[in-house]
DSSP file (Angstrom, degrees, kcal/mol; ACC not computed):
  #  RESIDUE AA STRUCTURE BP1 BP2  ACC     N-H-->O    O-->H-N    N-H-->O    O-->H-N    TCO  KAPPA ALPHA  PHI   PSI    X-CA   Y-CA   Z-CA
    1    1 A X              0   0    0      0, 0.0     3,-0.0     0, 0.0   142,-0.0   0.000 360.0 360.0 360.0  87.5   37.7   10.1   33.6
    2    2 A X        +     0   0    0      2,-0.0     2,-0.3     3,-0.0     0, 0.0   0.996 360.0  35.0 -73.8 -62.6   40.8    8.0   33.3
    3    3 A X  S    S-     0   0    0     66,-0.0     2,-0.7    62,-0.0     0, 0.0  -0.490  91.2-125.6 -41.2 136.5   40.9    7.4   30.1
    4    4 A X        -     0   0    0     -2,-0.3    65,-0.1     1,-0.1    64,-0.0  -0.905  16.6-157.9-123.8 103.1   39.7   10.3   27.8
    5    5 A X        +     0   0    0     -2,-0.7   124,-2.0   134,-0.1     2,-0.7   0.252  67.4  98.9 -52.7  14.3   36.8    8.9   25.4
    6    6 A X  E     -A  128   0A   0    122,-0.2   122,-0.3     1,-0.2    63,-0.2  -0.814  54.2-172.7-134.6 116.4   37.4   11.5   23.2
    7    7 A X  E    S+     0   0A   0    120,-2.4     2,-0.2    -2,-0.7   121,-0.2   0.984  77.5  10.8 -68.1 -42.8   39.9   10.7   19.8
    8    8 A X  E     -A  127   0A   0    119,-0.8   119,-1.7   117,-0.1     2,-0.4  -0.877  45.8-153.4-118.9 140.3   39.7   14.7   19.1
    9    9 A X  E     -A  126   0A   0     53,-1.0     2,-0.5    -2,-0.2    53,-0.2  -0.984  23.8-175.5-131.5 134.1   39.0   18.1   19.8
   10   10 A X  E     -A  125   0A   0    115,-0.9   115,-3.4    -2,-0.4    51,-0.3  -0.935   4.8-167.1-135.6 118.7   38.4   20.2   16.6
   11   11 A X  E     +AB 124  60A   0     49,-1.8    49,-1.0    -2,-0.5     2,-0.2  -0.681  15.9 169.0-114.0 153.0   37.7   24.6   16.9
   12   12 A X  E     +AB 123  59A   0    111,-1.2   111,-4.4    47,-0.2     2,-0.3  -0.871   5.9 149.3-159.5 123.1   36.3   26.3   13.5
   13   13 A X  E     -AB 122  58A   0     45,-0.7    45,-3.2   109,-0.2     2,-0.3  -0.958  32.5-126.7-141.4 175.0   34.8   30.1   13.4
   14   14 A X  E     - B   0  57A   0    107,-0.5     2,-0.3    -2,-0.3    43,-0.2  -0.916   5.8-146.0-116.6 150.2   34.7   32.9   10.8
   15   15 A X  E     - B   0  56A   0     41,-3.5    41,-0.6    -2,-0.3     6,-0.1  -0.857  16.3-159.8-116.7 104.7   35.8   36.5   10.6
   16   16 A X        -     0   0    0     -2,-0.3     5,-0.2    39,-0.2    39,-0.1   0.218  29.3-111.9 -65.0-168.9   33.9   38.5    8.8
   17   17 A X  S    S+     0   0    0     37,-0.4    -1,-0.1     1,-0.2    38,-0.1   0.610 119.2  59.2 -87.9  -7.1   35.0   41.9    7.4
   18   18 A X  S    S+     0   0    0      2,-0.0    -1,-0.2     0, 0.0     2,-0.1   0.841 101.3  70.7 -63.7 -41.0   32.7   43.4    9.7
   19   19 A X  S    S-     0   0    0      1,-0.1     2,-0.7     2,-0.0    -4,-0.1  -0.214  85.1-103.2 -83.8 173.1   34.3   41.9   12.7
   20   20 A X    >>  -     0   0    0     -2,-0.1     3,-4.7     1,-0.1     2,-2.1  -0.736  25.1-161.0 -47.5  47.5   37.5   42.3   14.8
   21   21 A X  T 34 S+     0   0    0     -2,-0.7    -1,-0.1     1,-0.4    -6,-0.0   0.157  93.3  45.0 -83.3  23.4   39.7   39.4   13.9
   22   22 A X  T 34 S+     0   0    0     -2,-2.1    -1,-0.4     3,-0.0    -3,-0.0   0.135 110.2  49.7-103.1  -7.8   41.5   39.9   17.0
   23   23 A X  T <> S+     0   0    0     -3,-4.7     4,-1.0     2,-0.1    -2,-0.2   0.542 113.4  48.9 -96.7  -0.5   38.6   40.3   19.2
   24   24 A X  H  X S+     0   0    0     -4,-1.2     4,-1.6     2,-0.2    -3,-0.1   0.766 112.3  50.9 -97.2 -31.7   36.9   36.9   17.7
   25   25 A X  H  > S+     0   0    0     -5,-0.4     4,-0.7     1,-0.2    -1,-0.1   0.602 111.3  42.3 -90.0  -8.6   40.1   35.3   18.2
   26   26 A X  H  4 S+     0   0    0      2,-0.2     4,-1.0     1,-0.1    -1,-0.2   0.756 108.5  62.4 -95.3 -33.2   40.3   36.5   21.8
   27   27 A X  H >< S+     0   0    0     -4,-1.0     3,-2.3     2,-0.2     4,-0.5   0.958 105.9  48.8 -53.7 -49.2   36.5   35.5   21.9
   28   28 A X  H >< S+     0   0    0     -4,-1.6     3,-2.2     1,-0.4     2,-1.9   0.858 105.4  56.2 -70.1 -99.8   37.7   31.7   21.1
   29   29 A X  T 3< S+     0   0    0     -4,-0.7    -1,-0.4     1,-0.3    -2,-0.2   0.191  94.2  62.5 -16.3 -13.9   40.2   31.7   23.6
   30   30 A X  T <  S+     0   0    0     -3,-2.3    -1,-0.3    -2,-1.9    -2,-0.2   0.745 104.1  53.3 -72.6 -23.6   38.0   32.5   26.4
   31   31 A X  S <  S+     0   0    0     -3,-2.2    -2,-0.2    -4,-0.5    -3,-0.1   0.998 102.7  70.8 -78.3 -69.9   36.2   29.1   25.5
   32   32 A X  S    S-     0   0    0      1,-0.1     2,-1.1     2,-0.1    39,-0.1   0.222  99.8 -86.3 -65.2 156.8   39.5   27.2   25.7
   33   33 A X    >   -     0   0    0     37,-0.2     3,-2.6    34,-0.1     4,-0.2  -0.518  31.6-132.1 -49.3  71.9   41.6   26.4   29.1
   34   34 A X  T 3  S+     0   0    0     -2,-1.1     4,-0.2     1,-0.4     3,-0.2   0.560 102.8  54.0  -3.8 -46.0   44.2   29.2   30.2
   35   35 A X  T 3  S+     0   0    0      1,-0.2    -1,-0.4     2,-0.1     3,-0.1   0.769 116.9  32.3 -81.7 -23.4   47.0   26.8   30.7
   36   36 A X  S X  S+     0   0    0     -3,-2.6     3,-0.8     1,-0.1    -1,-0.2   0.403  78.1 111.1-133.0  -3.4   46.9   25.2   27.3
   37   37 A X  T 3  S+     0   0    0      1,-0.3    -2,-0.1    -4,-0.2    -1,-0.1   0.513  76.8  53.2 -50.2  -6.9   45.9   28.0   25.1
   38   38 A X  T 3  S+     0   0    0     -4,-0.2    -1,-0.3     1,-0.1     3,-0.1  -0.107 106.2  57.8-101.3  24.2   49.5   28.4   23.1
   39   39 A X  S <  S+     0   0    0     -3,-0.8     2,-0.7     1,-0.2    -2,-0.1   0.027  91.0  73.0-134.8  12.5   49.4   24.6   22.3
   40   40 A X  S    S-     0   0    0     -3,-0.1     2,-0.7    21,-0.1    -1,-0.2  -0.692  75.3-171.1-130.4  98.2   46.2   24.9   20.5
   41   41 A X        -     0   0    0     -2,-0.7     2,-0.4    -3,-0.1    20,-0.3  -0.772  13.2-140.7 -98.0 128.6   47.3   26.8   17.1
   42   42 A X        -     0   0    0     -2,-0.7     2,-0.6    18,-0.1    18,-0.2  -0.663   9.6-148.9 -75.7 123.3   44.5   28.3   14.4
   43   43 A X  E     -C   59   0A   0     16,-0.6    16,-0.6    -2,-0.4     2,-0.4  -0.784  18.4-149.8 -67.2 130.1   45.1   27.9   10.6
   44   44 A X  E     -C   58   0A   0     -2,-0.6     2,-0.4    14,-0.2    14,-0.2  -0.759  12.5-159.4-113.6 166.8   43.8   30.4    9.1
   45   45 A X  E     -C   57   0A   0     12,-0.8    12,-1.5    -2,-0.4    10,-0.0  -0.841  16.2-132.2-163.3 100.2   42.3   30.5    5.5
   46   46 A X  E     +C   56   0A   0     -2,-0.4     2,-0.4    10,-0.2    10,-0.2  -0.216  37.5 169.8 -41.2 118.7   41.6   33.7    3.2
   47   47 A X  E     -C   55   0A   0      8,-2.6     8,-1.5     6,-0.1     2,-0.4  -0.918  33.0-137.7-145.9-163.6   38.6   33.5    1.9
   48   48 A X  E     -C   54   0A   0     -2,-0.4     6,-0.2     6,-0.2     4,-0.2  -0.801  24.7-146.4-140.1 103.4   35.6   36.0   -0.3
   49   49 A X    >   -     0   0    0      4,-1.1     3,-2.1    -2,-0.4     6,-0.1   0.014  47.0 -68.9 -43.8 165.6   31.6   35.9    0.7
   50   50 A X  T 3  S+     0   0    0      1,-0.3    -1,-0.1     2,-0.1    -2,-0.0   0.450 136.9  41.7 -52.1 -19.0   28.9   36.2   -1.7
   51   51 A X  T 3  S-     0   0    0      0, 0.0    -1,-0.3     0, 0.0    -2,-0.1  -0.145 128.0 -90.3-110.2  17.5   29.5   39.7   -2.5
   52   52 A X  S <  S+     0   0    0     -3,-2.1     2,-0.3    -4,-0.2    -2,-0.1   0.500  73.6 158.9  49.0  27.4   33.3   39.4   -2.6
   53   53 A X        -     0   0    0      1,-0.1    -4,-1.1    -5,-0.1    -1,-0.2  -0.260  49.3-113.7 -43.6  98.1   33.4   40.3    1.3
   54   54 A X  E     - C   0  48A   0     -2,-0.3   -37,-0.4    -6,-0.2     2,-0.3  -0.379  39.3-173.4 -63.2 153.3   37.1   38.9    2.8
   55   55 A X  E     - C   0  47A   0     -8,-1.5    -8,-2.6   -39,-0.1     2,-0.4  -0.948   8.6-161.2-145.2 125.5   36.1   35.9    5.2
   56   56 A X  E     -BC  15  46A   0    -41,-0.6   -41,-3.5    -2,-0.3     2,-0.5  -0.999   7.3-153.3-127.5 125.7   38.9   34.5    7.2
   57   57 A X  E     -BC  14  45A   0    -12,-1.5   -12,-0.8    -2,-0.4   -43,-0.2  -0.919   2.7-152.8-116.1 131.8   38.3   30.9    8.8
   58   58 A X  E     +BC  13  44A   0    -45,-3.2   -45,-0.7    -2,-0.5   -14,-0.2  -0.555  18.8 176.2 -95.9 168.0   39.9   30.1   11.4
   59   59 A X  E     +BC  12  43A   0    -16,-0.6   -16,-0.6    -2,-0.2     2,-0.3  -0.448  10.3 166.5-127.3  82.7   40.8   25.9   12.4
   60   60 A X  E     -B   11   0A   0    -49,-1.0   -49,-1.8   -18,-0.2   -18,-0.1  -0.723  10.8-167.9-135.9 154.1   42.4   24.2   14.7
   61   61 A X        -     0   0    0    -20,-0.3   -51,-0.2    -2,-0.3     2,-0.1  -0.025   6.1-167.2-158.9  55.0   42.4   20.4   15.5
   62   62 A X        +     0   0    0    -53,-0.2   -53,-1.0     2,-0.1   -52,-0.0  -0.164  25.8 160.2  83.0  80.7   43.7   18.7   18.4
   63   63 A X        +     0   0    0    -55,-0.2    -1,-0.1    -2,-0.1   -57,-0.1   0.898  44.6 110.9-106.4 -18.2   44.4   15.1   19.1
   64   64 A X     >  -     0   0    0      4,-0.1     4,-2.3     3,-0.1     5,-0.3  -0.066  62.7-137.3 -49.1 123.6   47.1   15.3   22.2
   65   65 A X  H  > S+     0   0    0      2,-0.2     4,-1.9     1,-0.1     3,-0.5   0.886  97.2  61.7 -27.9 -85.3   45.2   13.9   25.7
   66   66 A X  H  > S+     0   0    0      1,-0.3     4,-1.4     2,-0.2     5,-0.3   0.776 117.4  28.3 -41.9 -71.3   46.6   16.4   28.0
   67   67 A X  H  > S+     0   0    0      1,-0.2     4,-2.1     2,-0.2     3,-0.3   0.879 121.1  51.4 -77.8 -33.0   44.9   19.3   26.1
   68   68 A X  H  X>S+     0   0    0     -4,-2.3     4,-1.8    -3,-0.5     5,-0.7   0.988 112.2  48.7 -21.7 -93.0   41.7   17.3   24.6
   69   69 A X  H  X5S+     0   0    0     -4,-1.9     4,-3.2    -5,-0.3    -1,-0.2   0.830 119.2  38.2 -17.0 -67.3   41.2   16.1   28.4
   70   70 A X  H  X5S+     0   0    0     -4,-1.4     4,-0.9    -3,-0.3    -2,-0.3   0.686 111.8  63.7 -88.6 -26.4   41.6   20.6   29.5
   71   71 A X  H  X5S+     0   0    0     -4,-2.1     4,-1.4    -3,-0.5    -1,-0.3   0.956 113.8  29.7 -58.2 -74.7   39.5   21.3   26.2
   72   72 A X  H  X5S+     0   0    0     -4,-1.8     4,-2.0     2,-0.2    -2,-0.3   0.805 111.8  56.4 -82.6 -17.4   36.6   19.4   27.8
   73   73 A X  H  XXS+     0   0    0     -4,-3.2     4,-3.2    -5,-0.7     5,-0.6   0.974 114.9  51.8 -61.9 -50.2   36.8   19.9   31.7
   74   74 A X  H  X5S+     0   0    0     -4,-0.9     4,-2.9     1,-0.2     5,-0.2   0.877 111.1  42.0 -64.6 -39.3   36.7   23.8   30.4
   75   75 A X  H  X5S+     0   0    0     -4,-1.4     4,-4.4     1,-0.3    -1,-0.2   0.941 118.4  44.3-102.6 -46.5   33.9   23.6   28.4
   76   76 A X  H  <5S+     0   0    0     -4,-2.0    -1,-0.3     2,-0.2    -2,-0.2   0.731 113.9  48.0 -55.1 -21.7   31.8   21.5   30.6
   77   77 A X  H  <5S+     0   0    0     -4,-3.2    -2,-0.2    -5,-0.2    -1,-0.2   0.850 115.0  46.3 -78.6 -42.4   32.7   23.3   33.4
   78   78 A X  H  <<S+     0   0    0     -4,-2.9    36,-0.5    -5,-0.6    -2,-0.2   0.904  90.7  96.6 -59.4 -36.9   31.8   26.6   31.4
   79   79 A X  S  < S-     0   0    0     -4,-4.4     2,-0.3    -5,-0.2    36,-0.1  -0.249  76.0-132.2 -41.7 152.2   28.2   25.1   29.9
   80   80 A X    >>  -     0   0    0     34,-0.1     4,-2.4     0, 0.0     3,-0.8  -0.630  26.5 -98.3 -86.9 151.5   25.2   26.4   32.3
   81   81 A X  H 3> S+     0   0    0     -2,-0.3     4,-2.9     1,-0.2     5,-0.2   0.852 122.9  50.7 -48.5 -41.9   22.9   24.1   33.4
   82   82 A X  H 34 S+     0   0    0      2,-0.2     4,-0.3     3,-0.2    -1,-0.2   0.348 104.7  60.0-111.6  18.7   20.4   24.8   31.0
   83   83 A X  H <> S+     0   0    0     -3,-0.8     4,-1.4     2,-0.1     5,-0.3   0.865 112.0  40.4 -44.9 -80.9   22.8   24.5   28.0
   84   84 A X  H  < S+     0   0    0     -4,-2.4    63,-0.6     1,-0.2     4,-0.4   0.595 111.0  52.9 -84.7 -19.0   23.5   21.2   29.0
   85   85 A X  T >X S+     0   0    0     -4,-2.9     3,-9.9    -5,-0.2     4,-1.2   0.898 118.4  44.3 -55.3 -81.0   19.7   20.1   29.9
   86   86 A X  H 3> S+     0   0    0      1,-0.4     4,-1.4    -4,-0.3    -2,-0.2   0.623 110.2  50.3 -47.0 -43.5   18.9   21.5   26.2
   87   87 A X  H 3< S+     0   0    0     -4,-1.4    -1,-0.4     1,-0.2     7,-0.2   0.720 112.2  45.8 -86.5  12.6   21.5   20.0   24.8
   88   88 A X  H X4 S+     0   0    0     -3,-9.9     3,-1.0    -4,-0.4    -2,-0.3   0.813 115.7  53.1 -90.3 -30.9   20.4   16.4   26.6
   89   89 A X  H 3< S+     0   0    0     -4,-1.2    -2,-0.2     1,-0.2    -1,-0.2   0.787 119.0  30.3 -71.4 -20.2   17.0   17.2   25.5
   90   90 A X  T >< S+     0   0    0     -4,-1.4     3,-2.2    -5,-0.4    -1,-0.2   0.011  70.7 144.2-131.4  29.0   18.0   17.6   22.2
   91   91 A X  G X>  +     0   0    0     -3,-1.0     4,-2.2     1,-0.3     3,-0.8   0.591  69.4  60.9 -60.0 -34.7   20.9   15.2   22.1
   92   92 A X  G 34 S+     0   0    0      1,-0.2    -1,-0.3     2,-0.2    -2,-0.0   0.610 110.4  43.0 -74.5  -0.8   19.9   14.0   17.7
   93   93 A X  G <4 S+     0   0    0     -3,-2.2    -1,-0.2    -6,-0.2    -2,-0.2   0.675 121.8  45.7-105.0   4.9   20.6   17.9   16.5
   94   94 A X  T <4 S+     0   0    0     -3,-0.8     7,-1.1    -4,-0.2    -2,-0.2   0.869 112.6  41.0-127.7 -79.1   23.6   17.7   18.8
   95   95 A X     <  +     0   0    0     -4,-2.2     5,-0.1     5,-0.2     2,-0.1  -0.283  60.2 162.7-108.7 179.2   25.4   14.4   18.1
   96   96 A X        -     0   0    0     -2,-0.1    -4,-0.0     3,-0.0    -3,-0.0  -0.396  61.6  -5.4 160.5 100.7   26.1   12.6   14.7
   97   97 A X  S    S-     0   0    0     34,-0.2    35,-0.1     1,-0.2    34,-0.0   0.737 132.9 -46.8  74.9  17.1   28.5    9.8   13.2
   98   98 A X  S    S+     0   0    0     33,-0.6    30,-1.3     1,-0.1     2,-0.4   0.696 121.1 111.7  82.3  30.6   30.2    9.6   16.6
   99   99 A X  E     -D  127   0A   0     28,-0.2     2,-0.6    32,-0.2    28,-0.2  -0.921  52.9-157.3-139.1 132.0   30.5   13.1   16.9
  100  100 A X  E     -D  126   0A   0     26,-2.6    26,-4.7    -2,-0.4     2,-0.4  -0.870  25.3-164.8-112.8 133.7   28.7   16.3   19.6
  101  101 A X  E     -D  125   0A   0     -7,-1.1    24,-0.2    -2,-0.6     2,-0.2  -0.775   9.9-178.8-100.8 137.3   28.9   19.5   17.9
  102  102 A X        -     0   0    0     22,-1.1     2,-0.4    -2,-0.4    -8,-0.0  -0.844  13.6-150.5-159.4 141.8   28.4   22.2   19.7
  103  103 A X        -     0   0    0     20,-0.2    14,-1.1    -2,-0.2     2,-0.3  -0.822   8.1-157.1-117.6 136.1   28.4   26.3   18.9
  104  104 A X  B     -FE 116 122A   0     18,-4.2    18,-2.9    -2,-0.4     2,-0.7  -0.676  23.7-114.1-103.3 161.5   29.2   28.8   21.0
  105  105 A X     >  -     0   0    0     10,-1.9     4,-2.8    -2,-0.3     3,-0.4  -0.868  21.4-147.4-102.7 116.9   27.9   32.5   20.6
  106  106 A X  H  > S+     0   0    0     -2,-0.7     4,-3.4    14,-0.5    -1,-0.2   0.818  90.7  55.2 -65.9 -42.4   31.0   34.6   19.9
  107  107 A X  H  > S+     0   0    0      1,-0.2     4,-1.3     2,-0.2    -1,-0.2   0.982 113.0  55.9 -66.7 -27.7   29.7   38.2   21.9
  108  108 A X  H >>>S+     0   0    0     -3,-0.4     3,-4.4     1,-0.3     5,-1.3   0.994 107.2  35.8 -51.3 -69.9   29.4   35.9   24.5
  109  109 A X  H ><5S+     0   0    0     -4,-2.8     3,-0.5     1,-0.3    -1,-0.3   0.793 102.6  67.8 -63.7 -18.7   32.2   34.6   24.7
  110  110 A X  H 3<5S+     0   0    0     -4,-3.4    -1,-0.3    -5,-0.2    -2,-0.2   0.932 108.2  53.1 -35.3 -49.2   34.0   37.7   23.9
  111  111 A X  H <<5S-     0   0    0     -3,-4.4    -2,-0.2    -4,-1.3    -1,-0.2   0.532 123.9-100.5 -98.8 -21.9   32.3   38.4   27.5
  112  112 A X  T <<5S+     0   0    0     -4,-0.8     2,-0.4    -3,-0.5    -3,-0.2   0.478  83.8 122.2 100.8   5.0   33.6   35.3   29.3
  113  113 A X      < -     0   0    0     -5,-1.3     2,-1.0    -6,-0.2    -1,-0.4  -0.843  57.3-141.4-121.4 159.1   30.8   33.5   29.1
  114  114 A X        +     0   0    0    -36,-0.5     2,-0.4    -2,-0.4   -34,-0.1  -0.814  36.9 159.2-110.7 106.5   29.9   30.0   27.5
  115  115 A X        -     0   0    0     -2,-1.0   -10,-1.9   -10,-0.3     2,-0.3  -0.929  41.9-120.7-144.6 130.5   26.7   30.3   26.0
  116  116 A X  B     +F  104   0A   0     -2,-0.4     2,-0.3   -12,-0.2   -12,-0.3  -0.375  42.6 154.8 -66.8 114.0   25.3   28.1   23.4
  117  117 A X        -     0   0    0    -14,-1.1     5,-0.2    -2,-0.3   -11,-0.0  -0.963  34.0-158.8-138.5 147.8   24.1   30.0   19.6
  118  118 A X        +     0   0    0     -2,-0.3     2,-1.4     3,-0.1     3,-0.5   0.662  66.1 103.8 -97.7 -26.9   23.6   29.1   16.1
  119  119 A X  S    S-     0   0    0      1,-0.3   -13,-0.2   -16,-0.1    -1,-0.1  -0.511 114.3 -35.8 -48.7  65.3   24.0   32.3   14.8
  120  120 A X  S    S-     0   0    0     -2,-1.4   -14,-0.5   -15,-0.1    -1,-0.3   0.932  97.8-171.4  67.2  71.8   27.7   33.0   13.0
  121  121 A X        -     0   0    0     -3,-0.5     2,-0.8   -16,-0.1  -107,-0.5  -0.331  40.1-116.0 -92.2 171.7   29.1   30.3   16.2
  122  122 A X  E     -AE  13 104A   0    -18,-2.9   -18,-4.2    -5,-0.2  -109,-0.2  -0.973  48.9-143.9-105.9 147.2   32.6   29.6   17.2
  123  123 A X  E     -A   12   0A   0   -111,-4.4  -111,-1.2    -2,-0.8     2,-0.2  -0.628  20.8-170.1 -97.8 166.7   31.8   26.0   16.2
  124  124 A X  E     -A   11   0A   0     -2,-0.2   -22,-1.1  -113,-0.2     2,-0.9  -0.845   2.0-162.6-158.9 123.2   33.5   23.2   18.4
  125  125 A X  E     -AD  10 101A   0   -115,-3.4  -115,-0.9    -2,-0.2     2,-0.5  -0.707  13.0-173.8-126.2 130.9   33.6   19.8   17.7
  126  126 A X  E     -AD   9 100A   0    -26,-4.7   -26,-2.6    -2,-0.9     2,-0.7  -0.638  10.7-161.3-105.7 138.6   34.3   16.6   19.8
  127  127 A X  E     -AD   8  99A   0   -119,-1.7  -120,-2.4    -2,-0.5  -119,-0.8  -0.927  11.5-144.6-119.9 140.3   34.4   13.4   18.1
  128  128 A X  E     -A    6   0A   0    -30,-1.3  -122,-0.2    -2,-0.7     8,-0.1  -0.384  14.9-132.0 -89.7 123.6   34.0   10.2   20.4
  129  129 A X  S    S+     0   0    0   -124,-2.0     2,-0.2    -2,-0.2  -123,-0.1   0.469 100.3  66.0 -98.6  12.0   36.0    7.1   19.6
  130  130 A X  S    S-     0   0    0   -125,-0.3    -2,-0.2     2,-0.1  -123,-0.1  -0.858  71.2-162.9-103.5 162.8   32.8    5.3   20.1
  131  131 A X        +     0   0    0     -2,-0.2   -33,-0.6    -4,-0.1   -34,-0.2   0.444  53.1 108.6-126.1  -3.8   29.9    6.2   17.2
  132  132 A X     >  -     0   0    0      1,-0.1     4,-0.5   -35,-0.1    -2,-0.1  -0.523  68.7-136.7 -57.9 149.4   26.3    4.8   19.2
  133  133 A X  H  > S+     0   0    0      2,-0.2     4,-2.2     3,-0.1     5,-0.2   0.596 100.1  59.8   0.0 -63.2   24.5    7.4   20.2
  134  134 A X  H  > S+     0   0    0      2,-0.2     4,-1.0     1,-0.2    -1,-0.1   0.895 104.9  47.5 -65.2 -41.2   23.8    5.9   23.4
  135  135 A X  H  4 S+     0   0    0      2,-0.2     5,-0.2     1,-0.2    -2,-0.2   0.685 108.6  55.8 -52.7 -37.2   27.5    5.6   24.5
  136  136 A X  H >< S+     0   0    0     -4,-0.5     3,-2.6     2,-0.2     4,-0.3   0.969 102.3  57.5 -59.8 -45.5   28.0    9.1   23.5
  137  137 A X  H >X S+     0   0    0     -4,-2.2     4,-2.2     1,-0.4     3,-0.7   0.895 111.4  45.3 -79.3 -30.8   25.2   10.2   25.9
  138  138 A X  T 3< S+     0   0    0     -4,-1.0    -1,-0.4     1,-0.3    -2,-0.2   0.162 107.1  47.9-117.1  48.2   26.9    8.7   28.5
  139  139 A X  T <4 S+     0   0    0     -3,-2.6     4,-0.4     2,-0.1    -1,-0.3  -0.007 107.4  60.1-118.7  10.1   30.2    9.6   28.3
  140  140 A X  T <>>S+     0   0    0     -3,-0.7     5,-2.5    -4,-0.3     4,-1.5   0.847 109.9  45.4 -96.6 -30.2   28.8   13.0   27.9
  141  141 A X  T  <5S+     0   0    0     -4,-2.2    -3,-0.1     1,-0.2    -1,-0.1   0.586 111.2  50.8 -59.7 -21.9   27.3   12.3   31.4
  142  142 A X  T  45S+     0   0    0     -5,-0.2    -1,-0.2     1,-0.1    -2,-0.2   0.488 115.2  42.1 -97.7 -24.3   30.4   10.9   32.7
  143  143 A X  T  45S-     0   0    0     -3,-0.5    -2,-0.2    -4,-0.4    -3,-0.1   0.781 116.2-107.4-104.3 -31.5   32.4   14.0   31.4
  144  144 A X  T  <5S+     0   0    0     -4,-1.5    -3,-0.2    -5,-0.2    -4,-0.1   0.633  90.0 110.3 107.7  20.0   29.6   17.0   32.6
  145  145 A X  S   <S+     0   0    0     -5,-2.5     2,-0.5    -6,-0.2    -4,-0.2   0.358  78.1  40.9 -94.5   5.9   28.4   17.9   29.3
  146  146 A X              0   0    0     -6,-1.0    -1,-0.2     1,-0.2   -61,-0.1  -0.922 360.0 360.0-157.1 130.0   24.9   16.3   29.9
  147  147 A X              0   0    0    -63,-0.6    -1,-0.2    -2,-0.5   -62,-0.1   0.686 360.0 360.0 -39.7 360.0   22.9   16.6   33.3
């Protein structure tokens, strides 16, 4: 991959009042690349749930190569195999407008592990400076995100 197909790399989770907002934030950082984690800074943003619950959403958004480039080697190298079959089997709930979403399951990754959930996710999205569908699937093939 000489050239990095990928215009952006864009991290989004919540912390509820339930949670840790330092173990969620540590959770995220297992996802990302050891070497480039201090270059990759969260905005954070106060916010109040349906029941006037504090909610803090975290953001962060990323267009520099170098870590974009260390953003996706990690994540593909972190995906399991049968992440990344499911998400080639199921590549329309996955990609969209030139962009592959994908959510990660936060105890997991608390744990070190990269494993794919819908459930309250650390969301991650990569958007693709081409927008076909078909180009997407194979640069996602080209990168390791798709068998």
């Amino acid at each position: 991959m000489s050239q990095i197909p990928i215009a952006f790399v864009e991290i989004s989770f919540f912390v509820h009042a339930t949670e840790d907002e330092n173990k969620v934030t540590e959770a995220v950082r297992h996802l990302l690349p050891t070497a480039k984690t201090e270059n990759i800074v969260f905005k954070r943003t106060s916010l109040r749930g349906h029941h006037g619950n504090p909610i803090a959403f975290f953001e962060a958004k990323t267009k520099e190569k170098e870590i974009v480039r260390a953003v996706v080697e990690n994540l593909s190298l972190g995906l399991s195999p049968l992440d990344k079959e499911s998400m080639f089997r199921e590549v329309e709930l996955h990609v969209e407008k030139g962009n592959l979403y994908l959510r990660f399951d936060k105890q997991a990754a608390f744990q070190g592990q990269f494993k794919l959930g819908v459930s309250d996710p650390i969301r991650v999205r990569l958007r693709f400076k081409k927008s076909k569908l078909e180009d997407i699937v194979v640069i996602c093939k080209e990168i390791g995100m798709f068998p």
